[in-house]
C-alpha positions as CSV (number, residue, x, y, z in Angstrom):
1,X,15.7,10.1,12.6
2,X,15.7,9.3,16.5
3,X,12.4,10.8,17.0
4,X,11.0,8.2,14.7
5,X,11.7,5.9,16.6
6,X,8.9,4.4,18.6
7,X,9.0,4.8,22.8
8,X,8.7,0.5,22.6
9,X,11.5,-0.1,20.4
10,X,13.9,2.5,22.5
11,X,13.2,1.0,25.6
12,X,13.7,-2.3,24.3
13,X,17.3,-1.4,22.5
14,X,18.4,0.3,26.1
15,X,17.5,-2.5,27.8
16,X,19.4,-4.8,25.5
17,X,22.8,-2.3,25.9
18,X,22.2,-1.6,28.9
19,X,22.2,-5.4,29.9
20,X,24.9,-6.9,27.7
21,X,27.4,-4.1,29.0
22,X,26.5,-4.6,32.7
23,X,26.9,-8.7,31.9
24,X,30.2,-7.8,29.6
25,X,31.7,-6.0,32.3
26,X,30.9,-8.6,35.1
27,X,32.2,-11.4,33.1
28,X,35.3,-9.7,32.3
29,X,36.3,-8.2,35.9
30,X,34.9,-12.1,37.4
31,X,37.1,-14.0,34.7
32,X,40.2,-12.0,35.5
33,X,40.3,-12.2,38.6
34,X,39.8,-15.6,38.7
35,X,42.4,-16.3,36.3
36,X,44.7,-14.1,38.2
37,X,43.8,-16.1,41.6
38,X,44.4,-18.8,40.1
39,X,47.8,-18.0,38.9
40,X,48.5,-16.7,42.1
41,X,47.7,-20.0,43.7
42,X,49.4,-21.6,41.2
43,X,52.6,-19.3,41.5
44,X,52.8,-20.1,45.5
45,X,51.8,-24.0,45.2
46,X,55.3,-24.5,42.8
47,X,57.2,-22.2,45.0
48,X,56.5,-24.2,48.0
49,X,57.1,-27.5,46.1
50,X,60.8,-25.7,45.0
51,X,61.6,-24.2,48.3
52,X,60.5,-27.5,49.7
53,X,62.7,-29.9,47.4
54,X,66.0,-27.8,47.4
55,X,67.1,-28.2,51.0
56,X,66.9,-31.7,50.7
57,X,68.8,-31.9,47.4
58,X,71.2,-30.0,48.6
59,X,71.6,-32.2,51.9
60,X,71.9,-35.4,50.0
61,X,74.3,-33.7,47.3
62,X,77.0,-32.6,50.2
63,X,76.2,-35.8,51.6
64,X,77.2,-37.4,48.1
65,X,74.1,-39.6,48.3
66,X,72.6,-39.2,44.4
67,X,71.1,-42.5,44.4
68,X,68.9,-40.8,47.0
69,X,68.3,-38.2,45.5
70,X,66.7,-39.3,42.0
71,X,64.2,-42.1,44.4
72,X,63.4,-38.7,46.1
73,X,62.9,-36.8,42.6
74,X,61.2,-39.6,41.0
75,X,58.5,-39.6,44.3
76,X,58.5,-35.9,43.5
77,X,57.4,-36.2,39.9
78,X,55.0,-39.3,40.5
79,X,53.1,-36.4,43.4
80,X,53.1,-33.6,40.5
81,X,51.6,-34.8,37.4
82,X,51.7,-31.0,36.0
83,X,55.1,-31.1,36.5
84,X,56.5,-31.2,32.6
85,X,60.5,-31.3,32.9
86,X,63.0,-31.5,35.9
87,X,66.8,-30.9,35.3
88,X,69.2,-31.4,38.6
89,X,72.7,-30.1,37.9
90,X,75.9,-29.9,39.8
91,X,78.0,-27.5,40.3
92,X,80.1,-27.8,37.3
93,X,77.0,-28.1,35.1
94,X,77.3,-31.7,34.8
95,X,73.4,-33.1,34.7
96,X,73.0,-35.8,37.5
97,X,68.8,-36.3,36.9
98,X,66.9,-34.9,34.2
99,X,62.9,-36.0,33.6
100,X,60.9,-34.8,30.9
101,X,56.8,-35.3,29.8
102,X,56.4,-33.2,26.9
103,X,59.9,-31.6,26.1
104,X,62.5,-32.8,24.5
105,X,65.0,-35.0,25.6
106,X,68.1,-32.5,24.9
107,X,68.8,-30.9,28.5
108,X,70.1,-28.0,27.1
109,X,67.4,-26.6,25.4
110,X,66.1,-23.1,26.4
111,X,62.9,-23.4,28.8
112,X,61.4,-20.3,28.2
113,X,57.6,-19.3,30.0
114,X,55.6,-18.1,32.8
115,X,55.6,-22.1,34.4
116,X,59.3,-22.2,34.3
117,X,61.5,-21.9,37.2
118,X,65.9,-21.8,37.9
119,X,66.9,-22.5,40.9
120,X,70.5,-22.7,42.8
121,X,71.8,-25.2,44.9
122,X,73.2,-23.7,47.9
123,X,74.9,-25.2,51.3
124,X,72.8,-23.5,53.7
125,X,76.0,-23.6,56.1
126,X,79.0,-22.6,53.3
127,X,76.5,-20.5,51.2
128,X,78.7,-22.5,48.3
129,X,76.9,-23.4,45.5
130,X,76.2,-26.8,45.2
131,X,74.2,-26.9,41.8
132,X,70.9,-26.1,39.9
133,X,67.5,-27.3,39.2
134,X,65.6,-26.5,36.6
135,X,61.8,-27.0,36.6
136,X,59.0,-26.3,33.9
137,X,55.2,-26.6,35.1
138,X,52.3,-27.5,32.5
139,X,49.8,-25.1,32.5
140,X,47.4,-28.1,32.0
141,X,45.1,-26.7,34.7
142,X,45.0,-23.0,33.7
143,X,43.7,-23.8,30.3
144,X,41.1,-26.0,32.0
145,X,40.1,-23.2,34.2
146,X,40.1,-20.8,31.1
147,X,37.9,-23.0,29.3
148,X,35.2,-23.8,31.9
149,X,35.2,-20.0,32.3
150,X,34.4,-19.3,28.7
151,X,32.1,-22.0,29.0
152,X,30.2,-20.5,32.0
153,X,30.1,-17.2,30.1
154,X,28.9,-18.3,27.4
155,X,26.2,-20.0,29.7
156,X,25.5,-16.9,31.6
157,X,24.9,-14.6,28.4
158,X,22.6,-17.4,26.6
159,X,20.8,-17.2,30.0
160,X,20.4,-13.9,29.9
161,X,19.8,-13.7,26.2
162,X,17.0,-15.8,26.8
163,X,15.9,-13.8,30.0
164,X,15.9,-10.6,27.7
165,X,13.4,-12.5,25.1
166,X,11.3,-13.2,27.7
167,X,11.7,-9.7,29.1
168,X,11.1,-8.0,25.5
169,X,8.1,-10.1,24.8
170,X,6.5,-9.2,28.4
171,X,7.1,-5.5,27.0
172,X,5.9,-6.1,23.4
173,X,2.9,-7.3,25.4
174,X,2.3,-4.3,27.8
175,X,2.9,-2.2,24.6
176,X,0.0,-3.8,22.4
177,X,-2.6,-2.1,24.4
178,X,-1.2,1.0,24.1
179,X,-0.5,0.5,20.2
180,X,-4.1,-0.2,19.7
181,X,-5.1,2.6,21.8
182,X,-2.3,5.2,20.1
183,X,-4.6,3.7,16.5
184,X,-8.1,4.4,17.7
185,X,-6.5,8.1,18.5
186,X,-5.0,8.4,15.1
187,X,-8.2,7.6,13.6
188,X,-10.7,10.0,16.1
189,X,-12.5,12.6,14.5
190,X,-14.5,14.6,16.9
191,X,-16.7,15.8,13.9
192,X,-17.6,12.1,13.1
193,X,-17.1,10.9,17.0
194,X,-15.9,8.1,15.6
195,X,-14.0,6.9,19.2
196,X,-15.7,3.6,20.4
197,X,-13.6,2.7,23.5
198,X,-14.7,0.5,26.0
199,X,-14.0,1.0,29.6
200,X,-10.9,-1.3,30.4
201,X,-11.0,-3.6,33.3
202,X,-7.0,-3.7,33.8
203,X,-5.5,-2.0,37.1
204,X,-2.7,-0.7,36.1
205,X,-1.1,2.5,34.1
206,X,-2.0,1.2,30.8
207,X,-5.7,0.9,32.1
208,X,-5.5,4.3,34.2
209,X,-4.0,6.2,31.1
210,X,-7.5,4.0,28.7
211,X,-9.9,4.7,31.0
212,X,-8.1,8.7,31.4
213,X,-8.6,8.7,27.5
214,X,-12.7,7.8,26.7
215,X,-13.2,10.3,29.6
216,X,-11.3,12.9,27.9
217,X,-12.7,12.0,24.4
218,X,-16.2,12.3,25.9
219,X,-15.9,15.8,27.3
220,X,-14.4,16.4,24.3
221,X,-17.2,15.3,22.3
222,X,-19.5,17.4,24.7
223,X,-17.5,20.3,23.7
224,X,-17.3,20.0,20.3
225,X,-21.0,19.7,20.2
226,X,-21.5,22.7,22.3
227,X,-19.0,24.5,19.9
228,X,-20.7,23.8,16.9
229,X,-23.6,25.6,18.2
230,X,-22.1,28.1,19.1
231,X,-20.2,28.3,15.3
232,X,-23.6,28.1,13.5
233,X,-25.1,31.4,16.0
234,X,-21.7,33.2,15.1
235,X,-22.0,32.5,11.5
236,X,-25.6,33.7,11.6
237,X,-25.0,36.9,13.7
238,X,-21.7,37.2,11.4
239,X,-23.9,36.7,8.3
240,X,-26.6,39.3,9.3
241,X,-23.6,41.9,10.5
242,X,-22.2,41.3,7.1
243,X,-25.1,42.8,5.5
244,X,-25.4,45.3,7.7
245,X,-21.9,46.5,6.5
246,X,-22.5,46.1,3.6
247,X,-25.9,48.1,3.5
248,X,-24.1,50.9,5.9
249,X,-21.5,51.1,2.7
250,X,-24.4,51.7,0.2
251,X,-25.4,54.4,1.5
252,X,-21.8,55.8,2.6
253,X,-20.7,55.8,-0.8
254,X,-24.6,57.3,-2.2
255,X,-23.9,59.6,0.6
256,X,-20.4,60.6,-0.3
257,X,-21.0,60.5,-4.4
258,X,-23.8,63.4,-3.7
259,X,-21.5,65.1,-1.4
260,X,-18.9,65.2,-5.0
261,X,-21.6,65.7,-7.0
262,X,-22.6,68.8,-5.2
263,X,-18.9,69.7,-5.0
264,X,-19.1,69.1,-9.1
265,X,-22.1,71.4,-9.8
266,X,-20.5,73.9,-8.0
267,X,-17.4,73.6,-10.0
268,X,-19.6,73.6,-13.0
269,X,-21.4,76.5,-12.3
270,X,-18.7,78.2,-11.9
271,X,-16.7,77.1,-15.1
272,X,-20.2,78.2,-16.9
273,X,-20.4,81.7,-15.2
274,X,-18.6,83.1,-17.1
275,X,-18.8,81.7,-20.6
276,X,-22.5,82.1,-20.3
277,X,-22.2,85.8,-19.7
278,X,-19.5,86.3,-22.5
279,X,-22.5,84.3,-24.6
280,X,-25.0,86.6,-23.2
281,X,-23.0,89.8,-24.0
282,X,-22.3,88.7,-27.3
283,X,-25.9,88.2,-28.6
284,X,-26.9,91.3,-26.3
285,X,-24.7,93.9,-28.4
286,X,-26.2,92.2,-31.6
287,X,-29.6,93.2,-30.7
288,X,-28.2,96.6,-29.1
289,X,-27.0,97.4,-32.9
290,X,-29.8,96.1,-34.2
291,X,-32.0,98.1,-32.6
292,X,-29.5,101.6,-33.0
293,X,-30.5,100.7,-36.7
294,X,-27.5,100.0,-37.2
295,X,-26.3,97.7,-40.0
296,X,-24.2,94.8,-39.2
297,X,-21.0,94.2,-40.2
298,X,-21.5,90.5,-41.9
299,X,-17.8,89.6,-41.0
300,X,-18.5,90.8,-37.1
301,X,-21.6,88.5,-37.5
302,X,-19.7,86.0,-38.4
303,X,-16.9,86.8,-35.8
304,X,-19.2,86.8,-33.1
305,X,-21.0,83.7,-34.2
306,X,-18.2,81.8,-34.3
307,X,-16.7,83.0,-30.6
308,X,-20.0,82.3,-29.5
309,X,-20.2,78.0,-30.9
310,X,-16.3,78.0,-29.6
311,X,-17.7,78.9,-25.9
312,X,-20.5,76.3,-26.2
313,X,-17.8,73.6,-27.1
314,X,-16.2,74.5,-24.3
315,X,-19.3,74.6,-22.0
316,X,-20.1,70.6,-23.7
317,X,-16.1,69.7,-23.1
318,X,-16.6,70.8,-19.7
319,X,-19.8,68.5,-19.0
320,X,-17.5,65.7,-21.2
321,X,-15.0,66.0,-18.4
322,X,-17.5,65.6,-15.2
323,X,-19.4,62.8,-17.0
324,X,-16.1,60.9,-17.4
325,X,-15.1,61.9,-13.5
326,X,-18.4,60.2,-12.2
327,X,-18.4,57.0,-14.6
328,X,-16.7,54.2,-12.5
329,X,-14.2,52.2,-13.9
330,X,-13.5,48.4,-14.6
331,X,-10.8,47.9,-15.8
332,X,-6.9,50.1,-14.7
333,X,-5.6,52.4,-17.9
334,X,-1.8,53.0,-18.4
335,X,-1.3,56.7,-17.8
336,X,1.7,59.7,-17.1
337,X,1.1,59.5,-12.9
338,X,1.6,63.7,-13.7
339,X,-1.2,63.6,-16.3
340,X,-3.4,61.9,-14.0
341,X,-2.7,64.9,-11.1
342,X,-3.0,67.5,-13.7
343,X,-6.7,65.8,-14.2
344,X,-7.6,66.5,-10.7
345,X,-5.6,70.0,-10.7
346,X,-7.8,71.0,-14.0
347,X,-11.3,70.5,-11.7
348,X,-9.6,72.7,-8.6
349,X,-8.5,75.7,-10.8
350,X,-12.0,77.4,-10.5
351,X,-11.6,77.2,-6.6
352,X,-8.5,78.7,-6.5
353,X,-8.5,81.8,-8.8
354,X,-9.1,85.0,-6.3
355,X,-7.3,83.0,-3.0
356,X,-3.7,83.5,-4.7
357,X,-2.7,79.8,-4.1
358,X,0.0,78.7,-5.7
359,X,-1.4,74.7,-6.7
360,X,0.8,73.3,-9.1
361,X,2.5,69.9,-10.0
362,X,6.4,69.5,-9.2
363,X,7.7,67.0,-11.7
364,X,11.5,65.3,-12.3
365,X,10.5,62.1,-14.9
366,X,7.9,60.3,-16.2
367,X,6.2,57.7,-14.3
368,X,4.0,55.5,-15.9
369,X,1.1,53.4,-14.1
370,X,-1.7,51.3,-14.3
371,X,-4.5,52.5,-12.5
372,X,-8.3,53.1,-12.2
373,X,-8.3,56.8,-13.4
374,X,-11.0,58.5,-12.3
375,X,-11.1,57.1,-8.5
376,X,-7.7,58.4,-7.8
377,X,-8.7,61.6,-9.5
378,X,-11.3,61.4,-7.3
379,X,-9.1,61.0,-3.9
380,X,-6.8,63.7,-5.3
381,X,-8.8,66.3,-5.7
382,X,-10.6,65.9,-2.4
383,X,-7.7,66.5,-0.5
384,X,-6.8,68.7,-2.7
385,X,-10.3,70.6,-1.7
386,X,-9.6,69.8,1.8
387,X,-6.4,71.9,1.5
388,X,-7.8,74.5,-0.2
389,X,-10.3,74.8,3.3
390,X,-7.4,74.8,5.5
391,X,-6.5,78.3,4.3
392,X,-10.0,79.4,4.9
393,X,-9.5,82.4,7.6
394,X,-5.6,82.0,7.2
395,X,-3.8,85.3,6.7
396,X,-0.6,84.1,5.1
397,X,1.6,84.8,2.2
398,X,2.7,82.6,-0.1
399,X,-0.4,79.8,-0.1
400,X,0.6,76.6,-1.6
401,X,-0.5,73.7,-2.6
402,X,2.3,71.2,-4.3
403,X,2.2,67.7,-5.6
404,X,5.1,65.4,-6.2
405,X,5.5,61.5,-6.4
406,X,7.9,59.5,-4.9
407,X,9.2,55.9,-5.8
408,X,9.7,53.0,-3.7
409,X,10.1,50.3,-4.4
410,X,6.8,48.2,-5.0
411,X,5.0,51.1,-4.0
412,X,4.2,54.8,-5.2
413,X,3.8,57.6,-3.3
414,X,1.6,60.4,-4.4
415,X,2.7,63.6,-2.0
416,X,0.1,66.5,-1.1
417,X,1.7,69.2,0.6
418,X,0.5,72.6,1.6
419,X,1.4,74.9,3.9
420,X,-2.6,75.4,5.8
421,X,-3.8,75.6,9.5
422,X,-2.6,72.0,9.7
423,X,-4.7,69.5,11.9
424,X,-4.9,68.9,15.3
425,X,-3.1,65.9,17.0
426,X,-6.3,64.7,18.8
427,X,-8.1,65.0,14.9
428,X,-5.5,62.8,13.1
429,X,-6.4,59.6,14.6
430,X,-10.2,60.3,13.6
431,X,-9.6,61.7,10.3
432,X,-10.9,58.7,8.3
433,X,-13.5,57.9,10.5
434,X,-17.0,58.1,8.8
435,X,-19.1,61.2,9.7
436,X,-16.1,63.1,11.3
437,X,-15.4,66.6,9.8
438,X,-13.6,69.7,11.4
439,X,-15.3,72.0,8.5
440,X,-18.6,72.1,10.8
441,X,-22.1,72.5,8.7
442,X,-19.9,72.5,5.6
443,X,-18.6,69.2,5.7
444,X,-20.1,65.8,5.1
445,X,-17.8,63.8,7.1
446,X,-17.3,61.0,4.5
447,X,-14.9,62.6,1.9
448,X,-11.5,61.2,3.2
449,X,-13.7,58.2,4.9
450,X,-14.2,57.2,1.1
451,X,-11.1,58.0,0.0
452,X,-9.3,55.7,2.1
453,X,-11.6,52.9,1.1
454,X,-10.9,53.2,-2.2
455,X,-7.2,53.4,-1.6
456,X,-7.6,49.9,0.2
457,X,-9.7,48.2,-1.6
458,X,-9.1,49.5,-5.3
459,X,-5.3,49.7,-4.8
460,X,-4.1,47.4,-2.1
461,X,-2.6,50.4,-0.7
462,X,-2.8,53.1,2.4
463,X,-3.1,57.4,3.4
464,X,-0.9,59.1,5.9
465,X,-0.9,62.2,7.2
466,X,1.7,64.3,8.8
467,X,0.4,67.8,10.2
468,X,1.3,70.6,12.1
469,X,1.0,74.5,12.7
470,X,3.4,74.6,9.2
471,X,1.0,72.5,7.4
472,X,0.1,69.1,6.0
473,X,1.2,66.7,3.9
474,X,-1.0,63.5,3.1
475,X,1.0,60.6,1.1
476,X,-1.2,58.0,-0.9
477,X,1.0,54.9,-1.3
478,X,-0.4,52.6,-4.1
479,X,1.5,49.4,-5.3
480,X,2.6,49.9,-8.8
């Protein structure tokens, strides 16, 4: 809340404190000792007047001479008009002169106050008591004193109520400059240069910090200018980089499909080998017993027929499979995560058959996913290849290659382990780099390049990789 407050108002409202407790506390330490000088003075004027009066009293009491005395008194009284009551008594408490203003005429009344004094009698030669005076001074004159004090308080802060007006209005004045400049800053917008400050003739800060201000806001100006020009040539180099990118993506990903499609009509070939031989075999011991002259057996025509139309279903199943593998997808499918590896497994088998690699699926559950099947078969089952490379040249027992999946939370991780040549620590940081490939001749360079882009981009997720002599284990992490 304080720092809503404006600089203006806050100096005003310390000002204001800031004065009235300086003028409080003046007034107050001024006033009291005044009143306590003048009680003071007070205080030593009636002593003298006592100390004064009771040597004489008691002169004409031994002398006997009262008459004397009360002319004395009553010169006393007619000297000291605050002097309220007077009571002269002997010895034995008998009253010989007793004057009173304001009090009562009963004597014995109890005087009680700051103003009133007791005095004894005493023979200054016998020390004997000779009587007592009582005496009871009006304090008239203090409240006077108290009064005009209040009254030149009261004076001094209406002064200085009316010095802090004039003060505050000085202030609000010096501040009205800087108001209106604070509301042509508000309202700048270098983009319109909507700032129309003149140059200010005044001499002092408020003019320094104006003039300060339109020189700053026309550099300013200069700048954003200069900056705008300089935004529209980024955009435009930004714009035509863009497209380069984009073009250079093209033809990674035409480049990287007919590196898979090669690595597909290998596959295929090699899944038709072998039916097309059994095919060829079959119609070749037909003619073989045909030409022997031998009669055919109409149910081993029929047998072989029908093992023959069985093999071309499988040879059209197989082309079913690979068209689905290459037709991109739009839309993510709910599938088994295991199902999905045991896709990309089904495509590897034909590599693996005379290497003695042990590539399988380890499962605990069922996971279920939504996902774009065929590019994460697709990511699979090139590192899947990739693995099945790294035991190119290896001689070592017990070649695996082992899937699992993890959970996370949010995330899923798809785990391909084997136990290869592994990778080398200066490779790993270069392994997803386009064009890079440790498989020489052999190796396009884009596979895992491609992979990793379609791990970004189609799953909002990321590869790792953790290697060594042992082997490798790559870890796709998709969001679920």
């Amino acid at each position: 809340m304080i720092h809503k407050i404006s600089i203006e108002l806050k100096i005003i409202i310390s000002i204001i404190l800031f004065t009235m407790i300086v003028v409080s506390v003046d007034r107050y330490q001024f006033s009291n000792n005044t009143m306590q000088q003048f009680m003071k003075s007070k205080k030593s004027k009636n002593d003298l007047l006592i100390n004064t009066i009771i040597p004489i009293i008691a002169l004409n009491i031994s002398l006997g001479l009262e008459g004397a005395n009360q002319e004395y008194l009553q010169q006393i009284i007619k000297q000291n008009d605050d002097l309220e009551f007077f009571e002269l008594k002997d010895a034995n408490q008998k009253i010989l002169y007793t004057y009173t203003k304001t009090f009562p005429q009963n004597s014995h009344q109890k005087i009680n106050g700051g103003n009133f004094y007791s005095k004894k009698i005493v023979d200054s030669i016998s020390n004997e008591q000779l009587g007592l005076i009582n005496l009871h001074f009006s304090d008239k004159e203090f409240q006077e004193v108290k009064e005009k004090n209040i009254e030149t308080t009261l004076s001094i802060f209406l002064i200085t109520l009316i010095l802090l007006i004039l003060f505050i209005v000085i202030i609000k004045r010096e501040f009205r400059d800087l108001k209106k400049l604070n509301s042509y800053l508000v309202n700048y917008d270098p983009k319109l240069n909507n700032l129309t400050l003149a140059h200010s003739q005044r001499e002092d800060e408020v003019g320094v910090i104006h003039n300060t201000i339109k020189s700053m806001v026309e550099k300013i100006n200069s700048h954003a200018q200069d900056l705008d020009e300089m935004n529209q040539l980024l955009e435009k180099k930004v714009l035509e980089r863009t497209k380069e990118l984009i073009q250079k993506d093209s033809i990674l990903t035409a480049q990287s499909k007919q590196a898979v499609m090669g690595e597909m009509i290998k596959m295929i070939a090699h899944q038709w080998r072998q039916p097309l031989s059994t095919i060829t075999l079959q119609i070749s011991n037909l003619e073989i017993t045909k030409m022997l002259g031998k009669v055919i057996d109409k149910r081993q025509e029929e047998e072989t027929l029908r093992q023959i139309s069985n093999t071309i279903v499988y040879l059209s199943d197989t082309i079913d499979d690979f068209q689905k593998y290459f037709h991109p997808e739009k839309e993510t499918t709910r599938i088994e995560i295991h199902e999905l590896l045991q896709k990309a497994v089904n495509f590897a088998i034909p590599r693996i058959e005379r290497q003695a690699i042990d590539l399988k699926i380890l499962k605990s559950k069922d996971i279920y996913v939504n996902v774009y099947i065929n590019e994460l078969v697709q990511v699979i089952l090139n590192i899947i290849n990739n693995a099945i490379d790294s035991f190119v040249g290896l001689h070592r027992e017990d070649k695996f290659v082992h899937l699992y999946v993890k959970e996370e939370k949010n995330t899923l991780q798809i785990v391909i382990a084997d136990n290869g040549c592994g990778i080398l620590e200066e490779n790993i940081t270069k392994l997803f780099e386009p064009y890079f490939s440790t498989k020489g001749k052999n190796g396009t360079g884009l596979g895992l390049y491609m992979s990793q882009k379609i791990i970004e981009k189609q799953f909002d997720g990321k590869i790792d990789v953790v290697s060594s002599k042992e082997g490798t284990s790559f870890i796709i992490a998709i969001r679920r």
